[in-house]
Short mmCIF file of the C-alpha atoms (twelve columns), coordinates in Angstrom:
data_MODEL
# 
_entry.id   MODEL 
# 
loop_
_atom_site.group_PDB 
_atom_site.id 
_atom_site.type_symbol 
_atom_site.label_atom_id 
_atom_site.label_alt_id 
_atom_site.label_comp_id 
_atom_site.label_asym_id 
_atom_site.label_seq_id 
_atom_site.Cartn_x 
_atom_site.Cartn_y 
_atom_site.Cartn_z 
_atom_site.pdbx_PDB_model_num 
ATOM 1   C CA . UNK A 1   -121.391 -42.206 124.195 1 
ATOM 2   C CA . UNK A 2   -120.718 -41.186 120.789 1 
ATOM 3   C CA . UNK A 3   -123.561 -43.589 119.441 1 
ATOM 4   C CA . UNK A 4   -126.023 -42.031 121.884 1 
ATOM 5   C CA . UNK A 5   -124.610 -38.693 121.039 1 
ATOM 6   C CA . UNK A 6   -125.241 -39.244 116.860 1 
ATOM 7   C CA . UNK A 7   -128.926 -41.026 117.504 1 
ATOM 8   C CA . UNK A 8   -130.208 -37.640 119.062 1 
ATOM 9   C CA . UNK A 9   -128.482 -34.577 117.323 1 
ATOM 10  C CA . UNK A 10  -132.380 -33.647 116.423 1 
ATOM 11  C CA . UNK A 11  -133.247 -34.252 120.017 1 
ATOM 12  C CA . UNK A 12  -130.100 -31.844 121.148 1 
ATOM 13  C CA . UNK A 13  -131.173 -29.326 118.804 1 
ATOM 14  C CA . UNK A 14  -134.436 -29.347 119.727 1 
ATOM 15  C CA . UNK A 15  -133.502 -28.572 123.135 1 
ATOM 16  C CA . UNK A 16  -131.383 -25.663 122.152 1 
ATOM 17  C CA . UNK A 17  -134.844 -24.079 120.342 1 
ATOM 18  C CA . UNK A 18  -136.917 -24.512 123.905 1 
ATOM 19  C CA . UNK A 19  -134.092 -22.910 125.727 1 
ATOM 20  C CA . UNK A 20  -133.966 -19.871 123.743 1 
ATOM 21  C CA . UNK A 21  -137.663 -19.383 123.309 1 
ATOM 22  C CA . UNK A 22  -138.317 -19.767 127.231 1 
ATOM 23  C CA . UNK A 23  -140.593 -22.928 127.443 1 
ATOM 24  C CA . UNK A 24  -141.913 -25.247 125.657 1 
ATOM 25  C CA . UNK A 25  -145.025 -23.271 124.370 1 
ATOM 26  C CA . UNK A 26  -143.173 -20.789 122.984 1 
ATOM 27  C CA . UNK A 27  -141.253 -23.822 121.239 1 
ATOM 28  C CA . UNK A 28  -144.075 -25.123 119.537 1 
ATOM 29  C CA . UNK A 29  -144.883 -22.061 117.852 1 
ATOM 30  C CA . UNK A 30  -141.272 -21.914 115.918 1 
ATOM 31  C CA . UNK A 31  -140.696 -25.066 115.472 1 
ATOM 32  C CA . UNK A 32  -144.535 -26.040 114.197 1 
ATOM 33  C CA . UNK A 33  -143.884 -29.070 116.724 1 
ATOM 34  C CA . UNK A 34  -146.649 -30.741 119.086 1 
ATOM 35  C CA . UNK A 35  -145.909 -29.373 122.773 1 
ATOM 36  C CA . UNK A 36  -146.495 -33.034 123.583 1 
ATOM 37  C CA . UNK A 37  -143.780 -34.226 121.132 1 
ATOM 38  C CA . UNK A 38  -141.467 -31.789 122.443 1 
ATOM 39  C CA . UNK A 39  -142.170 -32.714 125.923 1 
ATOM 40  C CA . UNK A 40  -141.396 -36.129 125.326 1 
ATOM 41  C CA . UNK A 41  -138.216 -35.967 123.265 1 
ATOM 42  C CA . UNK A 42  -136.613 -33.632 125.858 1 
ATOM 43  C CA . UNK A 43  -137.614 -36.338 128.594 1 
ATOM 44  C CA . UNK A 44  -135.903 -39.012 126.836 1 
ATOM 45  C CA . UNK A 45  -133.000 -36.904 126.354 1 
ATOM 46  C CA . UNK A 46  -133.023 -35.969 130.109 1 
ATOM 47  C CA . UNK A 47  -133.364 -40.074 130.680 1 
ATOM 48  C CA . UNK A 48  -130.898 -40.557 128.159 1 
ATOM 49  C CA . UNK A 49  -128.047 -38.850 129.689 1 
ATOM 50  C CA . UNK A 50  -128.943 -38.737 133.470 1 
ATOM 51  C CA . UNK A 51  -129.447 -35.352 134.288 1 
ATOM 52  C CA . UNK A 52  -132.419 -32.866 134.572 1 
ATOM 53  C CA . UNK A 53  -131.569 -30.059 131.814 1 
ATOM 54  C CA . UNK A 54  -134.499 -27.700 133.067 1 
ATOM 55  C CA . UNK A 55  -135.955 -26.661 136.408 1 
ATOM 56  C CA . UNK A 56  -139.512 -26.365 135.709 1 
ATOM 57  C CA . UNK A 57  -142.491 -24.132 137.771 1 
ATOM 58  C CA . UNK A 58  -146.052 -23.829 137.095 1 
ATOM 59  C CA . UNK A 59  -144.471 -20.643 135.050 1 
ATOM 60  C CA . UNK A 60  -141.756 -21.252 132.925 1 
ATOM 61  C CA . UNK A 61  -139.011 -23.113 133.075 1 
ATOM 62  C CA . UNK A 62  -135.230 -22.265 133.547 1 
ATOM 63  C CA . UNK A 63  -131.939 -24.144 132.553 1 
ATOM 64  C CA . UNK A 64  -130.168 -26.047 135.074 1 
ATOM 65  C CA . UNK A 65  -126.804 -26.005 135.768 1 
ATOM 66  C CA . UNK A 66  -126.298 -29.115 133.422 1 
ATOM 67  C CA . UNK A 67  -128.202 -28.072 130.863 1 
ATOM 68  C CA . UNK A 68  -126.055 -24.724 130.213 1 
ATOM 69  C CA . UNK A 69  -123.100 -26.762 130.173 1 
ATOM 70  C CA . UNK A 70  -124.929 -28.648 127.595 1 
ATOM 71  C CA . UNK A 71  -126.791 -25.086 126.032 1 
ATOM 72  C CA . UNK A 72  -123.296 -23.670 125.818 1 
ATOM 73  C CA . UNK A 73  -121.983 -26.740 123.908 1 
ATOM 74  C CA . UNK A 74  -125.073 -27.585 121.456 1 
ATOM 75  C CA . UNK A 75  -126.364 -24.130 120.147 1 
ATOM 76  C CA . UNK A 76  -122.454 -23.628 117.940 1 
ATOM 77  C CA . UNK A 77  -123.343 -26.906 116.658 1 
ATOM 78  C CA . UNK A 78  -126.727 -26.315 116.061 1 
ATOM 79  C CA . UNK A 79  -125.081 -22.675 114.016 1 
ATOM 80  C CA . UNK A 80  -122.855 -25.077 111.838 1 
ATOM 81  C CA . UNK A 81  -125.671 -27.227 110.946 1 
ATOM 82  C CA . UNK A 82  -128.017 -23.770 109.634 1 
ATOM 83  C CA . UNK A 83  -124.695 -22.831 108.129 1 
ATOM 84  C CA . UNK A 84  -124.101 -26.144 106.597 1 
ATOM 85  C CA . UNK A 85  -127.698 -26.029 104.957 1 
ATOM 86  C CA . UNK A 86  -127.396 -22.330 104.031 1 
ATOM 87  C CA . UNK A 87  -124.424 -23.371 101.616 1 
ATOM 88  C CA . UNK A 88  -126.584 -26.421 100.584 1 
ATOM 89  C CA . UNK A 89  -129.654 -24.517 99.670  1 
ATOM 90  C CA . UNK A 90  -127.611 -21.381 97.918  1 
ATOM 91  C CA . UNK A 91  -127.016 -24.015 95.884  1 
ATOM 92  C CA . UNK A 92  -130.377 -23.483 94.247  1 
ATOM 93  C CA . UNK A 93  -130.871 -21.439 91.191  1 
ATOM 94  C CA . UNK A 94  -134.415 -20.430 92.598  1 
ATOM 95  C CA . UNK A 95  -135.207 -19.823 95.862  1 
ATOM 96  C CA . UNK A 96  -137.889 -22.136 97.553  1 
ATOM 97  C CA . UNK A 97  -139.618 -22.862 100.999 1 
ATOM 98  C CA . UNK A 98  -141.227 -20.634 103.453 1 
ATOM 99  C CA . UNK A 99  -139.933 -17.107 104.084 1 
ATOM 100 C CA . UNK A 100 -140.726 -15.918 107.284 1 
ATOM 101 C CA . UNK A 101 -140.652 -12.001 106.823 1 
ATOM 102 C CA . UNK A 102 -141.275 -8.981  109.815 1 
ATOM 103 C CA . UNK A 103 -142.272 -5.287  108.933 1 
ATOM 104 C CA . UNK A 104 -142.997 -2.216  111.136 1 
ATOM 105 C CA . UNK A 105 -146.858 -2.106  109.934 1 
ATOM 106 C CA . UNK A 106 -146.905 1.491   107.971 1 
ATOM 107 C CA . UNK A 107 -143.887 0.323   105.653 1 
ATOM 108 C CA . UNK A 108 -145.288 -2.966  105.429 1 
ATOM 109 C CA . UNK A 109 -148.774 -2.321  103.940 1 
ATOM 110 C CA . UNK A 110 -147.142 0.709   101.468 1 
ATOM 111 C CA . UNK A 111 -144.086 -1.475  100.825 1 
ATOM 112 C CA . UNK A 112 -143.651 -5.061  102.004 1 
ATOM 113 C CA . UNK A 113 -146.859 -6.174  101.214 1 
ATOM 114 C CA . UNK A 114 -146.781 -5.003  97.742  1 
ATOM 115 C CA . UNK A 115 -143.113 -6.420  97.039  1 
ATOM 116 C CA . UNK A 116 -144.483 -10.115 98.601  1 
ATOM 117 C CA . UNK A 117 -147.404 -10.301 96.623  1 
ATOM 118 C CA . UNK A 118 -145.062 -9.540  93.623  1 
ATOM 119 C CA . UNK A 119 -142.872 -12.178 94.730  1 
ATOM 120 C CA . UNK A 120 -145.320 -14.912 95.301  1 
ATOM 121 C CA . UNK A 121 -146.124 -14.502 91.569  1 
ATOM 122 C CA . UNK A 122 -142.406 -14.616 90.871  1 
ATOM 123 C CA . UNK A 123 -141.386 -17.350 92.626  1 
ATOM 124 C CA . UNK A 124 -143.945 -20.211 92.532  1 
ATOM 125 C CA . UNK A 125 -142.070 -22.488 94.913  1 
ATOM 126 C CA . UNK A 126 -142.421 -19.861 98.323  1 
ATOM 127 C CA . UNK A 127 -144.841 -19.626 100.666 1 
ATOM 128 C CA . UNK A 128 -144.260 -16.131 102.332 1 
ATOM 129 C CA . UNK A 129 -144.724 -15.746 106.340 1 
ATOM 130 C CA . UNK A 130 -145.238 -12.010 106.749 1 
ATOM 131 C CA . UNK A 131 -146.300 -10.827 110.216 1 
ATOM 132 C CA . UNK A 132 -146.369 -6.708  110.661 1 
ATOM 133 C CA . UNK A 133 -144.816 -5.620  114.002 1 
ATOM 134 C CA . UNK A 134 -142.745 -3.197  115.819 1 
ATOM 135 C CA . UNK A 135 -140.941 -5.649  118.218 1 
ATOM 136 C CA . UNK A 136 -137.460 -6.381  118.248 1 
ATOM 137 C CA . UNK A 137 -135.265 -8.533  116.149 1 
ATOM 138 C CA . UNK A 138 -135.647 -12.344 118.179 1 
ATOM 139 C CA . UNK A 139 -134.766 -13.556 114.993 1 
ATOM 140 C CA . UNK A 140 -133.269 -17.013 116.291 1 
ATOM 141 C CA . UNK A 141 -136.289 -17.491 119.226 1 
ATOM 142 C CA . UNK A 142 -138.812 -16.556 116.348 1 
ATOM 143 C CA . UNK A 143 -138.037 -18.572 113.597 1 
ATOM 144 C CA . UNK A 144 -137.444 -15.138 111.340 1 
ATOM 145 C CA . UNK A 145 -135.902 -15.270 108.165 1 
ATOM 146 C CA . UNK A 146 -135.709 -11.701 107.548 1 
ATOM 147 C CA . UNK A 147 -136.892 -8.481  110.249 1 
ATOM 148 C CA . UNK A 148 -137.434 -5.174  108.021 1 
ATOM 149 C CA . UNK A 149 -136.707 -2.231  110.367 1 
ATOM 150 C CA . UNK A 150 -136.231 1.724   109.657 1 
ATOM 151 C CA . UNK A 151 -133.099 3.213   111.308 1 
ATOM 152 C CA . UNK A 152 -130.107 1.366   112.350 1 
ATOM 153 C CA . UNK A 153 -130.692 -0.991  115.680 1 
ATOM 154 C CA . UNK A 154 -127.654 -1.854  117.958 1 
ATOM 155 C CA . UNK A 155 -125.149 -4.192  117.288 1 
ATOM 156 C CA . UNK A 156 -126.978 -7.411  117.910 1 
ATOM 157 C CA . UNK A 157 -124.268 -9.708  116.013 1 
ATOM 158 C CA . UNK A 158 -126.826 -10.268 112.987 1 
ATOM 159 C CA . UNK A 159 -126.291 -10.003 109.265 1 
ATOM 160 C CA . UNK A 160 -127.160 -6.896  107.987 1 
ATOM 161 C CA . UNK A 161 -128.887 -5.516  104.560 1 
ATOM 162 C CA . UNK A 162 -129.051 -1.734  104.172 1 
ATOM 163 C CA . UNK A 163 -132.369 -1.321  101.448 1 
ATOM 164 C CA . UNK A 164 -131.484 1.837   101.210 1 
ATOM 165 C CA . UNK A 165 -132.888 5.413   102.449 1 
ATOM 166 C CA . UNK A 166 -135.777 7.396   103.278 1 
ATOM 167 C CA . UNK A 167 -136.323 11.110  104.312 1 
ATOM 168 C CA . UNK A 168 -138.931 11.998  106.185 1 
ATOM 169 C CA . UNK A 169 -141.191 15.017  105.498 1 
ATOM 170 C CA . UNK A 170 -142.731 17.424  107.893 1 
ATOM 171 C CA . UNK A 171 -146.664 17.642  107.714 1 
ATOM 172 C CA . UNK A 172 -149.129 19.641  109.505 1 
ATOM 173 C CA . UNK A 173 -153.429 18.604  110.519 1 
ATOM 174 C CA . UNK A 174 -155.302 21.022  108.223 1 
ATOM 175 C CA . UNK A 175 -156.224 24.062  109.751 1 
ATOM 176 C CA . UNK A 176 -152.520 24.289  111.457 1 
ATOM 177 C CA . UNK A 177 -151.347 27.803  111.801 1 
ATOM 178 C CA . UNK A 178 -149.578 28.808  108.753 1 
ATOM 179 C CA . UNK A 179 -145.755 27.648  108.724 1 
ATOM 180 C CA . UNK A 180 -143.826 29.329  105.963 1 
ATOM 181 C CA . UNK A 181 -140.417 29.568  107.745 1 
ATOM 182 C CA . UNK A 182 -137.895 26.690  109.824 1 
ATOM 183 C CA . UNK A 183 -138.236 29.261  112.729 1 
ATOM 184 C CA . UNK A 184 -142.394 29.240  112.700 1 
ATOM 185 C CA . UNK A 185 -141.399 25.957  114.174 1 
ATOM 186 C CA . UNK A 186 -139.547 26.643  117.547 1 
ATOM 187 C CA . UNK A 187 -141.352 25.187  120.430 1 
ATOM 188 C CA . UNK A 188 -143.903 23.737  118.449 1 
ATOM 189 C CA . UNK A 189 -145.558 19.795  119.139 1 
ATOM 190 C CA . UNK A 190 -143.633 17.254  117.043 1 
ATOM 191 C CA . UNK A 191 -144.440 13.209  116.987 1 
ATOM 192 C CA . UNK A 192 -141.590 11.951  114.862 1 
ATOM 193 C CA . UNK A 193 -139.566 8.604   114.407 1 
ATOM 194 C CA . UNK A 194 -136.296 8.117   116.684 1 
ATOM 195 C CA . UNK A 195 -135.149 5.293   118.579 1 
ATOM 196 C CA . UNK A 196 -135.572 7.393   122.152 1 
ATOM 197 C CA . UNK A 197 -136.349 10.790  123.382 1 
ATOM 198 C CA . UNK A 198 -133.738 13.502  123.196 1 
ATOM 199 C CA . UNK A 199 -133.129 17.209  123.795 1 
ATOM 200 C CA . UNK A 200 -131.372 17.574  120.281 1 
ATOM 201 C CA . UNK A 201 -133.169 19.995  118.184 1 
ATOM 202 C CA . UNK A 202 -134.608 19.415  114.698 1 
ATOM 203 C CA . UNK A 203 -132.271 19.891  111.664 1 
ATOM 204 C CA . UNK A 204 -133.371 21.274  108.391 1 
ATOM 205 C CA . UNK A 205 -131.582 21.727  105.434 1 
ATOM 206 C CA . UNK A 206 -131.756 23.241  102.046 1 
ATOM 207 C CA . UNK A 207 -128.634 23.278  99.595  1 
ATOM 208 C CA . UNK A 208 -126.519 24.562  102.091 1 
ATOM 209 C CA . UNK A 209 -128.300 26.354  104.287 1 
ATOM 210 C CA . UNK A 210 -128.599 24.825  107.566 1 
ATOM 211 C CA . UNK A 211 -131.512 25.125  110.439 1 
ATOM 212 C CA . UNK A 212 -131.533 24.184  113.582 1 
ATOM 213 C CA . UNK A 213 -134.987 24.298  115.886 1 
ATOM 214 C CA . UNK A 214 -135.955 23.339  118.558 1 
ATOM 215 C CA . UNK A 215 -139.198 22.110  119.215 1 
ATOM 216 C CA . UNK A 216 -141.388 20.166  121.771 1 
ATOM 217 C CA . UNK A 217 -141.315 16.654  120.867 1 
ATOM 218 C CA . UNK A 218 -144.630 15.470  122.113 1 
ATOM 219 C CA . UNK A 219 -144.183 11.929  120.712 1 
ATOM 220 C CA . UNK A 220 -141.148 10.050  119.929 1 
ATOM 221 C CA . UNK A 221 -141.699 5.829   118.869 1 
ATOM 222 C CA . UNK A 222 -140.668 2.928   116.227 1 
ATOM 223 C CA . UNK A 223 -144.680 3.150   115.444 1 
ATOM 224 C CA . UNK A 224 -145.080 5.544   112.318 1 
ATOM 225 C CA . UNK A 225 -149.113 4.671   112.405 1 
ATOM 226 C CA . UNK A 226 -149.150 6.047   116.004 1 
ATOM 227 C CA . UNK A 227 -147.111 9.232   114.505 1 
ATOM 228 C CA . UNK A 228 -149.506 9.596   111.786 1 
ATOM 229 C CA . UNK A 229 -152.765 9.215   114.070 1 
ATOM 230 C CA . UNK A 230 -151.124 11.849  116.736 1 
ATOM 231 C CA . UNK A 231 -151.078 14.404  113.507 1 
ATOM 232 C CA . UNK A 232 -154.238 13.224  112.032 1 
ATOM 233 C CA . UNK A 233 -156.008 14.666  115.611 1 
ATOM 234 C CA . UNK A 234 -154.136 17.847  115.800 1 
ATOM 235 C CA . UNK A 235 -151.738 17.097  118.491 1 
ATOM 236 C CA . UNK A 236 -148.330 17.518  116.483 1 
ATOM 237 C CA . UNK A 237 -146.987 17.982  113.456 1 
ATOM 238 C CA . UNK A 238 -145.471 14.765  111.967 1 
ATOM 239 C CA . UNK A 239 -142.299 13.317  110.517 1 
ATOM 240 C CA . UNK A 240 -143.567 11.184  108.278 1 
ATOM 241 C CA . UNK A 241 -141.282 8.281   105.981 1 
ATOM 242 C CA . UNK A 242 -141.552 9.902   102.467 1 
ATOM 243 C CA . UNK A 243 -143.397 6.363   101.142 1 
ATOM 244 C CA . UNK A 244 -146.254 7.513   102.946 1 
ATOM 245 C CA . UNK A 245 -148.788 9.581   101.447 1 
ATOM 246 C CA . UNK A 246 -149.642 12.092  103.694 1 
ATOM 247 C CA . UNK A 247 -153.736 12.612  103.187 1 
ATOM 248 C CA . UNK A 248 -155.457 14.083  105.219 1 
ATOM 249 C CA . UNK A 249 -152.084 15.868  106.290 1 
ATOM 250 C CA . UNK A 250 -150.512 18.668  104.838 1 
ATOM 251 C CA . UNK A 251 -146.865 19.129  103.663 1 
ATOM 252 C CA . UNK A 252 -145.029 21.612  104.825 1 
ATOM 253 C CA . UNK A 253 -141.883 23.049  104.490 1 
ATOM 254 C CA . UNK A 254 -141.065 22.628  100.690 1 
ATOM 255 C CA . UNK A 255 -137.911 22.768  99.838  1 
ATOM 256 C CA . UNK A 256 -136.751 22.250  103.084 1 
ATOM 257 C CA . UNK A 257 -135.242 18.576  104.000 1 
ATOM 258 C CA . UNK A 258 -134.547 16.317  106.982 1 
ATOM 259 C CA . UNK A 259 -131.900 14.328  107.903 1 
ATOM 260 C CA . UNK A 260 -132.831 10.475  105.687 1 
ATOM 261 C CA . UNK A 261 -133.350 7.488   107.731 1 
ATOM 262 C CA . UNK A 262 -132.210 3.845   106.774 1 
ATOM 263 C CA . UNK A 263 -134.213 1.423   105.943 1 
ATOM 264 C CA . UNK A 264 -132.568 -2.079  106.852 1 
ATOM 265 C CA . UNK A 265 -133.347 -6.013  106.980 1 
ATOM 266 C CA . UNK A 266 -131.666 -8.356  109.736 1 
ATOM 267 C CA . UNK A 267 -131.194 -11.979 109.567 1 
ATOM 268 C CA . UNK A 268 -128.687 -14.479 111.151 1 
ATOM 269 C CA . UNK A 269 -125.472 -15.680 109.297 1 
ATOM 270 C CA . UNK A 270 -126.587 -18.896 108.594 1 
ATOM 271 C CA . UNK A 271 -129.749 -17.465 106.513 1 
ATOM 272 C CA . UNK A 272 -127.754 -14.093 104.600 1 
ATOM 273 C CA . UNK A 273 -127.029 -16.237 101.853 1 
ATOM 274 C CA . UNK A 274 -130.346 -18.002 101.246 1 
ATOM 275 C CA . UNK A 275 -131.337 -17.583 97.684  1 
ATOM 276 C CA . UNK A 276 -135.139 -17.006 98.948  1 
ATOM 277 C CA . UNK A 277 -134.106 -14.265 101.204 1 
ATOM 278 C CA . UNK A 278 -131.553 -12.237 99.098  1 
ATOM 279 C CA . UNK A 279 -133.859 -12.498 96.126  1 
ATOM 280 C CA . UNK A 280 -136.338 -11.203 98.893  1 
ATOM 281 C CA . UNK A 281 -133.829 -8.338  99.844  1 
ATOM 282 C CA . UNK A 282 -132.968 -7.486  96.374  1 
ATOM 283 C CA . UNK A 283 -137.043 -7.212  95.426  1 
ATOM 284 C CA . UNK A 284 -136.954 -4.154  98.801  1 
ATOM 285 C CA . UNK A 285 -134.287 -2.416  97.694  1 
ATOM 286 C CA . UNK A 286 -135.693 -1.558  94.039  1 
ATOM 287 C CA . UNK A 287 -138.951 -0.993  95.100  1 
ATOM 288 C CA . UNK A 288 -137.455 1.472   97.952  1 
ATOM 289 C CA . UNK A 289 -135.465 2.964   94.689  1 
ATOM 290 C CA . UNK A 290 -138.166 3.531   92.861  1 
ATOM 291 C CA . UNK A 291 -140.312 5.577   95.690  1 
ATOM 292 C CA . UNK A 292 -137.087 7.237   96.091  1 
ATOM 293 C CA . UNK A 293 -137.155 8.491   92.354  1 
# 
């Protein structure tokens, strides 16, 4: 058993990659591996040991009892392996290979984009996969090296790098009613960044004066382009991330602060200490410094 076992380790941990992405399409598109071949290898592994490891429909396919037994069993071996080649590849004075990178869109084109294009000419031996997106953090189903995000996410057992901060700025359509005071703003149309809608009111600060409004928060997303579009048609004011420059919108407020935001990367243990992607990581957090200055 141990023979059979050793001749198809690849076979195993391809099967752990189709069971986590859902099906075998979905499989294909991570691993950059034929559907057919994929098909085929987890037949033989099915013939292999004697059981059926999926239940398949027209739809999707599930895991069968077996094949969680054997799920539960192959993906911490599959986790030693990344970690084994993590430690092999830090070995590396430069980092090399593809980096697969995701960005909210806004802070990618005024940020990421910029710092991968500089580090393409950097680093000759990288091929950078950058896809802008506000979906989650599938890091393992995707094939993602590194997911960008602003604000912290919950605890999803990932490796975490904080790039830093940024604090958002109110800004107003032109023509907007004058604002010259943190109470011109009670009760007035907001679209601003926050994980979910709540009741709390909107805290402004300056040295140590501290205001407290509340207003109607017309909009609340992960999707700064959707907060800056709701502004740009005179339906809210707007938080906006202060990387962004605000044209056609209008600041407002000066000298008046909100509470900062974090901006933060995600990737699995096995990839944190990948010279491509702390090179990558390290590249964020001075440009985020230096739009901070």
């Amino acid at each position: 058993m141990n023979d059979l076992i050793d001749s198809h380790v690849a076979d195993l941990a391809l099967f752990v990659r189709v069971a986590e992405a859902g099906g075998l399409t979905a499989a294909a598109r991570t691993t950059k591996i034929p559907q057919a071949t994929i098909s085929r290898r987890i037949a033989k592994l099915e013939h292999q040991f004697g059981v059926s490891l999926f239940e398949r429909t027209t739809r999707r396919i599930a895991l069968t009892e077996a094949g969680r037994e054997v799920f539960d069993r192959a993906r911490p071996m599959l986790d030693q392996a990344e970690a084994a080649g993590a430690v092999l590849a830090a070995t590396r004075k430069e980092p090399s290979g593809t980096l697969r990178v995701t960005a909210p869109v806004i802070l990618g084109q005024a940020v990421v984009q910029r710092v991968a294009v500089d580090y393409l000419e950097r680093y000759p031996e990288v091929a950078i996969d950058l896809h802008l997106t506000t979906a989650g953090t599938a890091l393992i189903q995707d094939g993602v090296d590194l997911a960008i995000r602003l604000g912290r996410l919950p605890d999803t057992g990932l490796h975490l790098f904080s790039l830093g901060k940024t604090r958002p700025r109110l800004v107003a359509p032109p023509g907007w009613p004058p604002i010259t005071e943190p109470r011109d703003l009670s009760g007035a149309p907001v679209a601003m960044l926050a994980p979910r809608l709540t009741d709390e009111p909107l805290t402004l600060i300056r040295g140590g004066k501290v205001e407290r409004i509340r207003v109607e928060k017309r909009l609340v997303t992960n999707d700064i382009s959707a907060i800056r579009d709701a502004a740009a048609r005179g339906l809210a004011l707007a938080m906006l991330p202060s990387f962004l420059t605000p044209d056609p919108l209008i600041p407002i407020l000066p000298g008046w602060s909100l509470a900062e935001i974090e901006v933060n990367a995600f990737t699995t243990a096995a990839r944190a200490n990948l010279p491509k992607v702390r090179r990558f990581v390290d590249a964020l957090r001075l440009e985020l410094q230096a739009l901070g200055d």
